[in-house]
C-alpha positions as CSV (number, residue, x, y, z in Angstrom):
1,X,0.0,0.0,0.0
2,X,2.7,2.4,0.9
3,X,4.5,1.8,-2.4
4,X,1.7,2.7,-4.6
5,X,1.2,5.5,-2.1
6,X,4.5,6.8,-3.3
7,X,3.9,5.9,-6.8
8,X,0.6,8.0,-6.4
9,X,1.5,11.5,-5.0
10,X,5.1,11.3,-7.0
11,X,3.2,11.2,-10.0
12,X,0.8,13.9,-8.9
13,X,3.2,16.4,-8.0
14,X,5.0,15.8,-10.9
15,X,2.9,17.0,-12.7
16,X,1.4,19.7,-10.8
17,X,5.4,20.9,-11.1
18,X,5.3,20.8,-14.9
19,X,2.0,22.2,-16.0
20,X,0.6,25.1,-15.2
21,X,-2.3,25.2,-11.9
22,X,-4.8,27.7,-10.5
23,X,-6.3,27.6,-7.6
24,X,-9.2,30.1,-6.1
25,X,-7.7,33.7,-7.0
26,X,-7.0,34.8,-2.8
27,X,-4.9,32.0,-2.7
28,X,-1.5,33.5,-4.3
29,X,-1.1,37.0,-3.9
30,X,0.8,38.1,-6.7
31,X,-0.6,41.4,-8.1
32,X,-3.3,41.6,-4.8
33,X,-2.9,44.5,-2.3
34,X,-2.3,43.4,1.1
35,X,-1.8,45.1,4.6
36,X,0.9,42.7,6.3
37,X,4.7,43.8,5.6
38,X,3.2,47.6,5.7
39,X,0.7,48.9,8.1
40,X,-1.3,50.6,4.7
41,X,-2.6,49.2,1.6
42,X,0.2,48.0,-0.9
43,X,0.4,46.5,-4.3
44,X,2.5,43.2,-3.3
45,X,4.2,43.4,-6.3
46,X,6.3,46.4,-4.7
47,X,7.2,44.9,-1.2
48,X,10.5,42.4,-0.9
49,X,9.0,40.4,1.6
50,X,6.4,37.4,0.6
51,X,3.1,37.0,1.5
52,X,0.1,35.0,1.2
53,X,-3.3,35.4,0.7
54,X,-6.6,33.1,2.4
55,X,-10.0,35.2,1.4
56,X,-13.3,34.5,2.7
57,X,-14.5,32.7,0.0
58,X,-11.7,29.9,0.5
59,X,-12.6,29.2,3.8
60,X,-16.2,29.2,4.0
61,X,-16.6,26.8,0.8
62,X,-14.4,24.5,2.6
63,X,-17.0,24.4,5.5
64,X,-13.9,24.9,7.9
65,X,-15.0,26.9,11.2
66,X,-11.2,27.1,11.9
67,X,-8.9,29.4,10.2
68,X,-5.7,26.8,10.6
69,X,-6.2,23.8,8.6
70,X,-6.7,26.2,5.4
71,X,-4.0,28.2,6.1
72,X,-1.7,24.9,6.6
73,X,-2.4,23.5,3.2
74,X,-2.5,26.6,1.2
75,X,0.8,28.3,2.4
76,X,4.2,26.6,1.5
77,X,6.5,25.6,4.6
78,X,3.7,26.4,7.2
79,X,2.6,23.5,9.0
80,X,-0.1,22.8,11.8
81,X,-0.1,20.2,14.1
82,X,-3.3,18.4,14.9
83,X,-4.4,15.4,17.0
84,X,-8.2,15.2,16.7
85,X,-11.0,16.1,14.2
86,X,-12.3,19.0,16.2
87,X,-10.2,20.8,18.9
88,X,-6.5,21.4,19.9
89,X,-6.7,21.9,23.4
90,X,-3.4,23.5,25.4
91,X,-0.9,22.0,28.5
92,X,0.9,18.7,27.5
93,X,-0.4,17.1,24.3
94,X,-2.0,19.8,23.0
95,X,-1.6,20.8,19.2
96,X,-2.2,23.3,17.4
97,X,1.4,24.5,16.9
98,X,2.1,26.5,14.1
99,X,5.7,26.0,12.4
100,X,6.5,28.3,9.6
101,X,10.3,27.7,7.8
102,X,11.2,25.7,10.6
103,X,10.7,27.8,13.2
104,X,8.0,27.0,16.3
105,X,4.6,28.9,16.7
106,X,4.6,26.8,20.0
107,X,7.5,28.5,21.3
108,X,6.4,32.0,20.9
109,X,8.7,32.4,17.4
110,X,5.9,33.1,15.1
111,X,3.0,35.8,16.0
112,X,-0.6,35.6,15.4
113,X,-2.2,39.2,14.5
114,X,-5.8,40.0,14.4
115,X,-6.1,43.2,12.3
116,X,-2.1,44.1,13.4
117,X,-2.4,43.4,16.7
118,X,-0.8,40.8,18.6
119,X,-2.2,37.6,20.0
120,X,-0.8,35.5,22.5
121,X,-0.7,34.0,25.8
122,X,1.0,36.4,28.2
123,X,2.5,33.9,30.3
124,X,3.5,31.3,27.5
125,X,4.3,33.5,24.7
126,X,2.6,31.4,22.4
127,X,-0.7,31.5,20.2
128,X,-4.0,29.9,21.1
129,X,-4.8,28.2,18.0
130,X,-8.9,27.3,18.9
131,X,-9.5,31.3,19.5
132,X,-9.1,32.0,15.8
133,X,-12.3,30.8,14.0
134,X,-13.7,31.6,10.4
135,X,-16.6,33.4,11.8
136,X,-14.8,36.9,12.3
137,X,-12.3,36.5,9.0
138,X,-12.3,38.0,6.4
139,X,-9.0,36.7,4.9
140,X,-5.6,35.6,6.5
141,X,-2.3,37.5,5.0
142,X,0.7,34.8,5.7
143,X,4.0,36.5,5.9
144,X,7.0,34.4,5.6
145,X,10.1,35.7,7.3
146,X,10.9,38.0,10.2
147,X,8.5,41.0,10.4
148,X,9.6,41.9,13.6
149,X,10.6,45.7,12.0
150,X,7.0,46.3,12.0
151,X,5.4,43.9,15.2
152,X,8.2,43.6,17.6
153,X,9.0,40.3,19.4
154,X,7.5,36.4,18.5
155,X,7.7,38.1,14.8
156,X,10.8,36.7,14.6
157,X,10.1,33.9,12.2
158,X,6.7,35.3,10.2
159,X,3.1,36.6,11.1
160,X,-0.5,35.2,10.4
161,X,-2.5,38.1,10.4
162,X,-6.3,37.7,10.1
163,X,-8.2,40.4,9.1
164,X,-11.3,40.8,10.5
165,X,-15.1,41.1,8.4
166,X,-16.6,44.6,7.6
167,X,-19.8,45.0,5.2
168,X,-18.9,47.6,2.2
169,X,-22.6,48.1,0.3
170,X,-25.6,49.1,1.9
171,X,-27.6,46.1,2.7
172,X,-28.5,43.3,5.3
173,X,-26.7,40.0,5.0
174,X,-27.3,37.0,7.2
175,X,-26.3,33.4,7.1
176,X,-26.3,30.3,8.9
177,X,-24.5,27.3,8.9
178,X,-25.7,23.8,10.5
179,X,-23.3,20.5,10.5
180,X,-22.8,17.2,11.5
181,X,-20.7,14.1,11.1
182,X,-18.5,11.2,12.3
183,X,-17.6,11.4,16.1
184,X,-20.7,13.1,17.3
185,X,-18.9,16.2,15.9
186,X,-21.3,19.4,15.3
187,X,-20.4,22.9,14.2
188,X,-23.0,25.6,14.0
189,X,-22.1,29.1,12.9
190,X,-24.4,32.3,12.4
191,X,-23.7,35.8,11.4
192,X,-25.3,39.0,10.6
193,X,-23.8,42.2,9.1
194,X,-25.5,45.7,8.1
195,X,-24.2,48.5,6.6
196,X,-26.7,51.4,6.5
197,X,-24.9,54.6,5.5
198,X,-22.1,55.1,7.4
199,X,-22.7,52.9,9.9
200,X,-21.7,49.1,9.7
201,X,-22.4,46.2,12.1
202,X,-21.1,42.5,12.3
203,X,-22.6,39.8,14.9
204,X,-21.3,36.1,14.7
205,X,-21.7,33.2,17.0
206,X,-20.3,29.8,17.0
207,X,-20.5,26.4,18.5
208,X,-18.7,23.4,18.0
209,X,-18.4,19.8,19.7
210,X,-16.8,16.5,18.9
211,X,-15.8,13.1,20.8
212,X,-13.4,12.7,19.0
213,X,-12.1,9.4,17.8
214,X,-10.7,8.4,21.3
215,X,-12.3,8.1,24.9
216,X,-11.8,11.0,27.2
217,X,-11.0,13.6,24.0
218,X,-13.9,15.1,24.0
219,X,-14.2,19.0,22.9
220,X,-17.1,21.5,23.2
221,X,-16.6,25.7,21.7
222,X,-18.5,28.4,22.3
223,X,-17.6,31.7,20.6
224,X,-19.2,35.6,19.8
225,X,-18.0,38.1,17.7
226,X,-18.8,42.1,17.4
227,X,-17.6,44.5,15.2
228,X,-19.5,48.2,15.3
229,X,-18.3,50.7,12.7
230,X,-18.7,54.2,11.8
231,X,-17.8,56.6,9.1
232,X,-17.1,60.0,10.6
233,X,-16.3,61.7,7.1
234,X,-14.5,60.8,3.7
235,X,-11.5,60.5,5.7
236,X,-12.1,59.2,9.1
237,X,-13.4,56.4,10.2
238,X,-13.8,54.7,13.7
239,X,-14.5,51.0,14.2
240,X,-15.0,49.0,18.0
241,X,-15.3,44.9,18.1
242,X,-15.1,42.2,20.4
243,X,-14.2,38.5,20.3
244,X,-14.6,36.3,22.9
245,X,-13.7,32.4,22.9
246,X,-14.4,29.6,25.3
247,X,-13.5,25.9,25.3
248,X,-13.5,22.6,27.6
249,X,-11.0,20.1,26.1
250,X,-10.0,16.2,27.5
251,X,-6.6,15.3,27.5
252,X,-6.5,11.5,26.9
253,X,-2.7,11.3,27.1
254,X,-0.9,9.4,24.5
255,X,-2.4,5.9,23.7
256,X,0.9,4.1,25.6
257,X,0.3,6.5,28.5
258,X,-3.7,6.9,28.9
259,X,-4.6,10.0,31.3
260,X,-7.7,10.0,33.5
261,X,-9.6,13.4,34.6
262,X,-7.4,15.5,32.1
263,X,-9.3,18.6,31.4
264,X,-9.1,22.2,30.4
265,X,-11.7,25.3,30.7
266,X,-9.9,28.0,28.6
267,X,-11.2,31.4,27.8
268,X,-9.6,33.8,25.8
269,X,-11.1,37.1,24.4
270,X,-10.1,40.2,22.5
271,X,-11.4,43.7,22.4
272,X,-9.9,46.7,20.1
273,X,-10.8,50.1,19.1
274,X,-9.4,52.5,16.1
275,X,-9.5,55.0,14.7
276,X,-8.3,55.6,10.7
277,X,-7.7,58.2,8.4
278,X,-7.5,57.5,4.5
279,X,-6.7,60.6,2.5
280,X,-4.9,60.8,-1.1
281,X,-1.4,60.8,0.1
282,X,-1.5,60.0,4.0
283,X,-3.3,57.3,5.8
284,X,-2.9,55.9,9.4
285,X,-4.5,54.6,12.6
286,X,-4.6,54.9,16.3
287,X,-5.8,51.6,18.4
288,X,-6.1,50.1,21.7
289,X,-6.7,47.0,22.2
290,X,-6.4,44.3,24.7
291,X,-5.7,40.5,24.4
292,X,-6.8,38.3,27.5
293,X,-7.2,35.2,28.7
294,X,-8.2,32.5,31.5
295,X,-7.1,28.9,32.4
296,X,-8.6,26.2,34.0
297,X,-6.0,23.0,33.5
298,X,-6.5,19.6,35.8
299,X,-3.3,17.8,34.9
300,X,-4.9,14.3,35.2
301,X,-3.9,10.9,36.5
302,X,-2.5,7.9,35.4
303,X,-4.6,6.2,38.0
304,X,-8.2,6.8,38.0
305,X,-8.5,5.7,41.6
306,X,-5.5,8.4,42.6
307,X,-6.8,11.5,41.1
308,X,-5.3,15.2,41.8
309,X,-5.3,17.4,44.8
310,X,-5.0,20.6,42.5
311,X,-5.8,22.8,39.5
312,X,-3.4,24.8,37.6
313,X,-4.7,28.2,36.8
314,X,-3.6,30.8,35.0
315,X,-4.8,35.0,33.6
316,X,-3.1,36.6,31.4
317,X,-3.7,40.1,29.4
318,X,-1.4,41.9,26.4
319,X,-3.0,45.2,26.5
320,X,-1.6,47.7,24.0
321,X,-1.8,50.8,22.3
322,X,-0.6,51.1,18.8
323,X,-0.2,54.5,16.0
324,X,1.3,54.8,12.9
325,X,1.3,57.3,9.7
326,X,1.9,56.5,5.9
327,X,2.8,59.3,3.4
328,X,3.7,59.4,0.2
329,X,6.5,62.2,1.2
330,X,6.9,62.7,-2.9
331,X,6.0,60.7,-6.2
332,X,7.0,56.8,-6.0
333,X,7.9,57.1,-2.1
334,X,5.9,56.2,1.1
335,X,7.7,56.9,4.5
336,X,5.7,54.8,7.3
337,X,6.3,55.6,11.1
338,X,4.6,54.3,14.1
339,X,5.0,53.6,18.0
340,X,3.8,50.4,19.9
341,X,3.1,50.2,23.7
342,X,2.4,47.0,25.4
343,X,1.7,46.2,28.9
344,X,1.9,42.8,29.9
345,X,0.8,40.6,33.0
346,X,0.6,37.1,33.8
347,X,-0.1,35.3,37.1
348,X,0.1,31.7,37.6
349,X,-1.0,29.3,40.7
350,X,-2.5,26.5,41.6
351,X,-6.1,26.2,43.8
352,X,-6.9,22.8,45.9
353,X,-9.8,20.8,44.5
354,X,-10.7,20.1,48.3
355,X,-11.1,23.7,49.8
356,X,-10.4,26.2,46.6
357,X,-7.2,27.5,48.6
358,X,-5.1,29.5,46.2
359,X,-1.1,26.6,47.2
360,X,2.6,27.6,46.8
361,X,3.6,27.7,42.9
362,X,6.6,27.1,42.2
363,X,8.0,30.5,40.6
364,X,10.5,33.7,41.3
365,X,7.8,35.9,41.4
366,X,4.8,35.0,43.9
367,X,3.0,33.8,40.7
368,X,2.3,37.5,39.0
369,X,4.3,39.5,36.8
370,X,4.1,42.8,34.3
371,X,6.2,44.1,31.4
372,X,5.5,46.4,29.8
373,X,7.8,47.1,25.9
374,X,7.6,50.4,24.1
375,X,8.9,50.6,20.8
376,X,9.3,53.0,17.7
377,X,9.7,52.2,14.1
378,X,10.4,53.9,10.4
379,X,9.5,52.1,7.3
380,X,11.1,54.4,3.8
381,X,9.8,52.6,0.5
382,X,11.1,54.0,-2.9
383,X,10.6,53.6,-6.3
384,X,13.6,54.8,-7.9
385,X,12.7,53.6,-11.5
386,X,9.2,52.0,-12.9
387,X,11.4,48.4,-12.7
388,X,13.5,49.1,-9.4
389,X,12.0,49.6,-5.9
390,X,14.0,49.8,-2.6
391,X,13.0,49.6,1.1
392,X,14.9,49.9,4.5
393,X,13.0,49.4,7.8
394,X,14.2,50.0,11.6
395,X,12.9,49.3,14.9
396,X,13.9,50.8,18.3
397,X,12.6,47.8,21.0
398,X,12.8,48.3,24.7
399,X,11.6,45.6,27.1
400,X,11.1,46.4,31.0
401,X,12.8,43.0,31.8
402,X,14.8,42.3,28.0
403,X,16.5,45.4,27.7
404,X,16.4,47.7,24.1
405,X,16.9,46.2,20.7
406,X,17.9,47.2,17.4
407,X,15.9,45.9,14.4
408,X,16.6,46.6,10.9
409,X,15.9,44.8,7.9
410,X,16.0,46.1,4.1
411,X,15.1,45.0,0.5
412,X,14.5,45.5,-3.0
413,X,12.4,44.6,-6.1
414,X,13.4,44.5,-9.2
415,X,10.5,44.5,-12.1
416,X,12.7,43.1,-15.4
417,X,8.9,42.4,-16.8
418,X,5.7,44.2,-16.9
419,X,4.7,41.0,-15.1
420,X,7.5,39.5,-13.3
421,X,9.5,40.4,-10.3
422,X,12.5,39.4,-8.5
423,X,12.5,40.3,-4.9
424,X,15.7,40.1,-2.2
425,X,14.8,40.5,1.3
426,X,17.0,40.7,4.7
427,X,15.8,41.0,8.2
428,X,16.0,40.1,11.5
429,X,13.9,38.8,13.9
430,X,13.7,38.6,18.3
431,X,11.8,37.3,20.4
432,X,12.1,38.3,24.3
433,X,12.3,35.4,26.6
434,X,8.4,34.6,28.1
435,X,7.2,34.9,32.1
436,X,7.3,30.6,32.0
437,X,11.2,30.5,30.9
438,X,12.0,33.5,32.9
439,X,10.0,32.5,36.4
440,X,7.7,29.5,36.3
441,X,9.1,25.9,37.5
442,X,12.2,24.7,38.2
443,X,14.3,25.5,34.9
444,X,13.6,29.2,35.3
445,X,16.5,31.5,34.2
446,X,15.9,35.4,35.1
447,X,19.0,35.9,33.3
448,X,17.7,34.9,29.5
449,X,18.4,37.0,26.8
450,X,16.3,37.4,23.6
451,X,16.5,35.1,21.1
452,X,18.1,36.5,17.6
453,X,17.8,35.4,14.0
454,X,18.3,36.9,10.4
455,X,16.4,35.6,7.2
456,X,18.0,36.0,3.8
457,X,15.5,35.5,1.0
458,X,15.7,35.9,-2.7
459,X,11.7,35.0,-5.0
460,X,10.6,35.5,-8.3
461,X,6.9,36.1,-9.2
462,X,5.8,35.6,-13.0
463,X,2.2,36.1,-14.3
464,X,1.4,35.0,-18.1
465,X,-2.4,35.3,-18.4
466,X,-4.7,32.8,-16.2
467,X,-1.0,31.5,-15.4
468,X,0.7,32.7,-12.6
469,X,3.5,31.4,-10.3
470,X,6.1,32.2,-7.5
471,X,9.5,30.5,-6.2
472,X,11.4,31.8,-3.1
473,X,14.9,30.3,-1.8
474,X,15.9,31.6,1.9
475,X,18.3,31.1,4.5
476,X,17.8,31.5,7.8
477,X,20.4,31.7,10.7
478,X,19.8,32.0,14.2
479,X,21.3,31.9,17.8
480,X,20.6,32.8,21.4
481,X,18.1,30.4,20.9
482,X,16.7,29.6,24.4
483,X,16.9,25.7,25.2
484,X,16.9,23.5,28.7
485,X,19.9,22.2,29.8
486,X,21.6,20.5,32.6
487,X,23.8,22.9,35.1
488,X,25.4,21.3,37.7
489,X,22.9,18.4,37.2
490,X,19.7,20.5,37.2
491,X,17.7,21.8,34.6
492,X,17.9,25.3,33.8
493,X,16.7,27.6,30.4
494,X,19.7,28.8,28.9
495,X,20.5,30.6,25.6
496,X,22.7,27.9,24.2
497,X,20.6,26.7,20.9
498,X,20.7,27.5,17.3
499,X,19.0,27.6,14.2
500,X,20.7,27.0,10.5
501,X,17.4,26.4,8.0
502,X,17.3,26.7,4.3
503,X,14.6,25.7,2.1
504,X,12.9,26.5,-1.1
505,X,9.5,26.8,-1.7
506,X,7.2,27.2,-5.0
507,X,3.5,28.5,-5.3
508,X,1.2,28.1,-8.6
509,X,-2.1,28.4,-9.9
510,X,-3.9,28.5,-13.4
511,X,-7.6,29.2,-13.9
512,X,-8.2,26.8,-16.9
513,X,-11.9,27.9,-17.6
514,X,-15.1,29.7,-16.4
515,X,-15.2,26.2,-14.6
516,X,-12.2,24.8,-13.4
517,X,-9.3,26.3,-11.6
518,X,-6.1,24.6,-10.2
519,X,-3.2,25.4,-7.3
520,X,-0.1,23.8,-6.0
521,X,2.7,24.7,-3.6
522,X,5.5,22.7,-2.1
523,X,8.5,23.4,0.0
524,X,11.7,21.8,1.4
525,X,13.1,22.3,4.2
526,X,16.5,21.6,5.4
527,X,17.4,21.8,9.2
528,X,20.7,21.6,10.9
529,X,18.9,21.1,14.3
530,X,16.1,19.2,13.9
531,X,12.2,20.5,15.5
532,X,9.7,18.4,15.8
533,X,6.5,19.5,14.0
534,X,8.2,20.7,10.9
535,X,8.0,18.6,7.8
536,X,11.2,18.1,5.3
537,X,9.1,18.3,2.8
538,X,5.1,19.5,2.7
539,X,3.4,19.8,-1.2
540,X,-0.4,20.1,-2.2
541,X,-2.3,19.8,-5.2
542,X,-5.5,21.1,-5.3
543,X,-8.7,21.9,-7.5
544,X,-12.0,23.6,-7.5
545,X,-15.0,23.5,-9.9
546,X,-17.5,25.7,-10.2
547,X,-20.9,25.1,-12.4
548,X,-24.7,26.6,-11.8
549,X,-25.0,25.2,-8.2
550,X,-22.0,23.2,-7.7
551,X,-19.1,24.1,-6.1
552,X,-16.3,21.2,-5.4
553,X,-13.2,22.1,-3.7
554,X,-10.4,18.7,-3.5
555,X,-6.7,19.0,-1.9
556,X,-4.4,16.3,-1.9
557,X,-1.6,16.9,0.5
558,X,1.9,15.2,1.3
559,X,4.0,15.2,4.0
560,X,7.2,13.9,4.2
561,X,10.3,13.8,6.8
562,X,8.0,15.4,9.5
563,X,9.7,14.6,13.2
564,X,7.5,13.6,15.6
565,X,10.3,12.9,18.3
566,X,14.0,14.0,17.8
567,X,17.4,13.1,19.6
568,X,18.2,9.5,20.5
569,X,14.9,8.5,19.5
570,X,14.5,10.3,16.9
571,X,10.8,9.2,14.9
572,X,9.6,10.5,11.4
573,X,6.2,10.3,10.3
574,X,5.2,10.5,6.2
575,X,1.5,10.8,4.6
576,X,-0.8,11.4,2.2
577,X,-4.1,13.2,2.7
578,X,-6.9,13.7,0.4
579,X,-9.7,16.2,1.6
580,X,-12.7,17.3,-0.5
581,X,-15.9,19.6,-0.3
582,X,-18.9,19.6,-2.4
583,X,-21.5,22.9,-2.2
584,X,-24.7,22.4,-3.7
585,X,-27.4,25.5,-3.9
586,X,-30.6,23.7,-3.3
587,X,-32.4,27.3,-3.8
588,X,-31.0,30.9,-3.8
589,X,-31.8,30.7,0.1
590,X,-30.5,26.9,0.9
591,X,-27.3,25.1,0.1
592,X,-26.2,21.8,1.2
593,X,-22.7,20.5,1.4
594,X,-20.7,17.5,2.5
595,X,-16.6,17.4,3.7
596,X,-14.8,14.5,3.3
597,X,-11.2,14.6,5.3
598,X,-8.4,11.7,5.5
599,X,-10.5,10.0,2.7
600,X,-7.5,7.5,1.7
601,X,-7.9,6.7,5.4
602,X,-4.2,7.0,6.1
603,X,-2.8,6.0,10.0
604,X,-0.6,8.8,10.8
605,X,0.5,10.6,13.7
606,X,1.2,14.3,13.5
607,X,2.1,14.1,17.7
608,X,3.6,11.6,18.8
609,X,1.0,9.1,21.2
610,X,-1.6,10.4,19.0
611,X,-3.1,8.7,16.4
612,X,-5.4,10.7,14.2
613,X,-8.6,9.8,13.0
614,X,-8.8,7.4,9.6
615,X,-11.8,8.7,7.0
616,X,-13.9,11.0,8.7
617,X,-17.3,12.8,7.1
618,X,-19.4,16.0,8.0
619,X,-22.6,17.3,6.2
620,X,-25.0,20.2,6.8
621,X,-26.7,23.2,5.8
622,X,-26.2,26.7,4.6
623,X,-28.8,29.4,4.9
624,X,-27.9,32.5,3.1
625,X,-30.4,35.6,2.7
């Protein structure tokens, strides 16, 4: 079976390789104008950095009320780790680790954005991959590389910035969407927006459940959204919103090492306000906005007769206040400055499950913490020719606790073509040690210093007609990297590891008809000090068609040389997945649709203990009006 496996997806990405692919247009963003890499709107074809495109429309006719398992087949060298059809959870076993180039999501190295601002647990440093749902996206810009010039620490290796849903024509628009499948697994999703003059409204509420494919993995999701908007002229504008997320995950523990009583309660919310101005030659914002969260965690037991005297609990908030201004200073130049202040706080402890008595925690600080970073930056973009465009960037970074760093990074694009661009981009990228390595348990170090990387890349993006393709090469290389070690036969964080990576990756698609429409990426990754959780090699081939009602979206992915374990016992899992969606629109008002995932029924483990689930199916309903 394995054999013809290989045989198969060899084939298949052979030729998606050699002829020309398209997939749904947001999912390559050469020639689209993003906001990620520059705080305004910019023609991608003019930035040296890359970035990736996810709109609306990809998401929702995939029937996916996460953002992450899109984003992870449609963006070369990103990969997210899973371990369940619905759900992934936080503490030990969790997944939902996002590795981009090699470089770990889980520990703090990559950021999560929602509409620029950063998203991350306060005491961890890391992303909380169930907060970010489909129901407040409008599309997710991928940048690949540091971007730390522009959003300070855990930028270091890239940002996922999801941008959130505004309505642009006068109207009402509601819809509704029911489904159900394998596992007892339900998701229900509603939303309503309203634009009525200058004033704009979004509501959206979720739920989701699943018992999973093992006992004791059960996962149940409740989540709002509210975005209130308001035009105050030509120029201004002023928008408020609100997301809130809450989740109770079981922790089975790994299927040699079954865990009893291992649950979560996690809440996590997010509230912003800005302010914008848009005029011909200037634009900018001012925000606030505050990232929060609160944690529930009983550890479990390997003995259900022995369970455990205590709960680990944890708050954390990132509240911040962000400005910046774009000009265009004269004619092919835009000068971009901003500031960035961030307070942040964490307290961890533990309660007794007996009497609710807050016990001693082992940390430096009595279990609570602040930091607060301020931080300016200056972006200068020129186009010194119609084919030649330069750009320098620098950050000033000062950390409470980390000290002040320097960040600069600097490019150029050159257009030889009318269409096609070559694109050289250097950066670096920090990320400032987090409250756990710093205080919490035994390893604690209060002497860490930042960790450090720079990111050389050099791309070319080509577009001939419906055709259109992109390949990057980059290097990446890192130290200061911040690692547990034994001292004196204890272990203690230190800032001993290293990163070497290089890689290339390739993006394509090709819209063959009014009909049919194609895509592919893949990427290879080399790594001189193996991660777990970051794939030698990830490629996907994938296809839509679109006729009167239908609308079929298929993805056939393969992973290869991803390390589930590293070291001594070093373990590496390859796979192939096939996915597939079909839309049907019963009536203008009613569509149906059905999502196939893991239909090859592959065994595979993306985490190590944790089998996923073979062939699994969901169904349901759409109600648009």
């Amino acid at each position: 079976m394995m054999n013809t496996t290989k045989t198969l997806v060899t084939a298949l990405l052979s030729v998606a390789t050699a002829v020309p692919l398209h997939a749904q247009q947001d999912s390559i963003t050469i020639g689209e104008v993003v906001v990620t890499g520059t705080r305004n709107s910019t023609d991608v074809r003019h930035l040296p950095m890359t970035v990736t495109v996810i709109g609306r429309d990809v998401l929702t006719s995939r029937q996916l009320p996460d953002v992450l398992p899109a984003v992870s087949q449609l963006v070369p060298s990103l990969f997210v780790t899973s371990r369940a059809m619905m759900g992934y959870g936080v503490s030990g076993g969790a997944a939902g680790g996002i590795n981009l180039r090699g470089i770990s999501g889980g520990g703090g190295q990559l950021l999560v954005l929602i509409d620029g601002h950063p998203q991350y647990n306060g005491i961890y440093g890391h992303p909380i991959s169930d907060s970010y749902q489909t129901l407040m996206t409008d599309r997710v810009e991928v940048l690949r590389g540091p971007a730390s010039v522009l959003y300070g620490s855990n930028a270091m290796g890239g940002v996922l910035n999801i941008v959130t849903r505004s309505m642009h024509a006068d109207g009402v628009k509601t819809r509704i969407n029911l489904g159900a499948g394998s596992y007892g697994t339900f998701q229900a999703e509603a939303s309503n927006q309203v634009r009525s003059g200058r004033f704009t409204s979004t509501v959206a509420a979720q739920y989701g459940r699943s018992d999973n494919h093992r006992p004791r993995m059960g996962f149940e999701q409740y989540g709002g959204y509210l975005k209130l908007g308001y035009d105050i002229s030509q120029y201004w504008k002023a928008y408020i919103d609100a997301d809130i997320t809450h989740f109770n995950a079981s922790h089975p523990g790994t299927v040699q090492s079954p865990l009893y009583d291992a649950d979560q309660w996690i809440t996590r919310g997010v509230v912003s306000a800005a302010v914008e101005n848009h005029y011909a030659n200037t634009s900018g914002a001012l925000s606030v906005y505050s990232n929060f969260g609160r944690h529930k965690i009983d550890d479990g037991t390997a003995d259900p007769q022995k369970p455990t005297a205590r709960l680990f609990r944890s708050k954390d908030a990132l509240t911040g206040i962000s400005w910046y201004q774009s000009a265009r200073l004269f004619e092919g130049n835009r000068l971009t400055v901003g500031i960035d202040y961030m307070h942040i706080y964490g307290r961890a402890y533990y309660t007794s499950k007996q009497t609710g008595d807050v016990l001693d925690t082992p940390n430096k600080q009595s279990g609570k913490s602040y930091r607060n970073e301020i931080a300016g930056y200056v972006d200068f973009r020129q186009d010194l020719t119609d084919w030649l465009t330069i750009d320098a960037g620098l950050r000033l970074d000062h950390h409470s606790v980390s000290g002040t760093e320097w960040v600069p990074q600097a490019g150029l694009v050159v257009r030889p073509l009318p269409t096609g661009e070559v694109k050289f981009m250097a950066s670096k990228g920090f990320r400032n040690p987090t409250m756990r390595e710093m205080y919490l348990y035994p390893p604690s170090n209060t002497d860490l210093e930042p960790e450090r990387l720079w990111n050389y890349e050099l791309s070319w993006r080509h577009r001939l007609g419906a055709f259109r393709y992109g390949v990057n090469a980059y290097y990446i290389k890192g130290d200061n990297m911040i690692q547990t070690v034994q001292v004196d036969g204890r272990p203690r964080n230190m800032n001993t590891g290293k990163i070497e990576n290089y890689g290339l990756e390739l993006e394509a698609d090709y819209r063959l008809n009014d009909h049919w429409s194609l895509s592919t990426n893949h990427s290879l990754l080399h790594m001189k000090n193996k991660i777990i959780a970051a794939p030698t090699y990830k490629g996907f081939l994938g296809g839509r068609y679109q006729y009167c009602r239908w609308n079929v979206v298929a993805g056939l992915q393969y992973i290869n040389g991803l390390y589930t374990a590293v070291g001594t016992e070093q373990q590496k899992e390859n796979f192939l997945l096939l996915n597939a969606t079909v839309n049907y629109a019963l009536t203008p008002v009613v569509g149906l649709w059905v999502r196939g995932e893991n239909l090859l029924a592959q065994r595979y483990e993306i985490t190590l203990g944790y089998p996923m689930p073979r062939a699994t199916v969901m169904a349901g309903v759409n109600l648009s009006f």
